[in-house]
N, C-alpha and C positions, 0 to 999 in steps of 0.2 A: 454471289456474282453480281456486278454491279449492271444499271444498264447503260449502252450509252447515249440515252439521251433520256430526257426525263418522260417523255410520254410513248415510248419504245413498247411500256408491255400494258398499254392498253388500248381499249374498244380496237380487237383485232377482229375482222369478220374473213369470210370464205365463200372461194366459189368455186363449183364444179364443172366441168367441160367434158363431154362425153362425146367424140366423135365431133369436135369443133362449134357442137350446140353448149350452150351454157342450161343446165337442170335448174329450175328454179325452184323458190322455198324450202329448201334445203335448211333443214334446222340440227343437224347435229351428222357428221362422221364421227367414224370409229373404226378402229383397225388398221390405222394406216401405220404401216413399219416398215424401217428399212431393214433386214435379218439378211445375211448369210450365212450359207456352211460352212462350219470348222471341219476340216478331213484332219484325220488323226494319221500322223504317218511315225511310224515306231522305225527306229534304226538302231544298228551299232557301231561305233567310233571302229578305226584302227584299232585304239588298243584293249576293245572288246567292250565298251562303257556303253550301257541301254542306255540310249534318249528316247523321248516321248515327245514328239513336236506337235501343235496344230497350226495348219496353214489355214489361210482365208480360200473358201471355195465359190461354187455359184450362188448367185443371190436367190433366197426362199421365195416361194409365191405367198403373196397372204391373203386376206379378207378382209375385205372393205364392207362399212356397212353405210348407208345412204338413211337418214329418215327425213321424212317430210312430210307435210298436212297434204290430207288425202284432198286433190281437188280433180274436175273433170279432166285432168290428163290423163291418158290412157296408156300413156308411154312408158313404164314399168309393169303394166301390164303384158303390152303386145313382145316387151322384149323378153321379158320370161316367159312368152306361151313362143315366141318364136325359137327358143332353147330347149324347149321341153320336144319339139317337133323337132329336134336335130340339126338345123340348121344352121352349122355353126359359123361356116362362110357370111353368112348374114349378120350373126350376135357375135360376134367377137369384135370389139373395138378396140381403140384410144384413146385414152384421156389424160384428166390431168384434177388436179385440188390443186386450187389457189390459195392462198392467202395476202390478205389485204392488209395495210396499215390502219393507222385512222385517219388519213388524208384520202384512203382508198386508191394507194399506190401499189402493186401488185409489190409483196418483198418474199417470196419463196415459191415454187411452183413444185408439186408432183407429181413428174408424168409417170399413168400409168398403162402400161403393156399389156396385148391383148385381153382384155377383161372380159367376163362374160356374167350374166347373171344367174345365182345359182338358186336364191328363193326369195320371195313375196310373204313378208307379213305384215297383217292388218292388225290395229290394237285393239285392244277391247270393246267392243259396241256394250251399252251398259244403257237399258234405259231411263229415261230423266236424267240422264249425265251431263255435262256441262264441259267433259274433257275435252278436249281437243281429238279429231279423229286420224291416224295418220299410217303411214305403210312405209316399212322398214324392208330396204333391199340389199341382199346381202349379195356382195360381186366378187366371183375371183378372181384374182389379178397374180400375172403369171410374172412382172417386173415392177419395180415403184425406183424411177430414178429421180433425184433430186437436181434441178435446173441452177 
């Protein structure tokens, strides 16, 4: 598939918007999919013939995962200890994954529906390591529409 223009598929970068705030150092998602259900509805013609149809149903929820280099923000912290306390009126957002060209012209937006966050993982702490240290947040997202 060609593209159409010559500099189309590259230095693409992304940004994430979580309740109108922009997440910073954001170094990789994962999970983002648009899925819906297929319902399976079985019939029979007039003149007695089984069909097997599948229609398009509601869109799937999926999982997003968020990583980024772990710095003094605490804000994937406070929102997965404010889920773990129930309080969902509180932790369920809005959002959205951008995408950028390399002029840094927004060319595709994902908004995503109530999300919420489900876990907090930190990478290996290794000592004399030299890795980067960083916390992977996995979110469920109850819609993913594209703009």
């Amino acid at each position: 598939m060609p593209f159409g223009e010559f500099d189309g598929g590259v230095a693409h970068s992304f940004g994430c918007e979580i309740d109108g705030q922009m997440v910073t150092q954001i170094q990789e998602v994962s999970g983002l999919k648009l899925e819906q259900i297929a319902v399976e509805m079985k019939e029979n013609t007039v003149d007695g013939k089984y069909i097997n149809r599948f229609l398009p149903g509601r869109p799937k929820p999926c999982k997003i995962t968020l990583t980024r280099a772990m710095t003094e923000s605490s804000s994937f912290n406070d929102w997965i200890k404010d889920s773990r306390l129930g309080d969902m009126g509180k932790v369920r957002k809005g959002g959205a994954i951008i995408v950028f060209d390399y002029q840094q012209k927004p060319i595709r937006r994902y908004n995503l529906k109530d999300v919420w966050p489900e876990s907090l993982e930190i990478s290996s702490m290794k000592s004399g390591d030299t890795a980067l240290l960083t916390e992977k947040l996995t979110l469920n997202c109850a819609e993913v529409e594209v703009e």
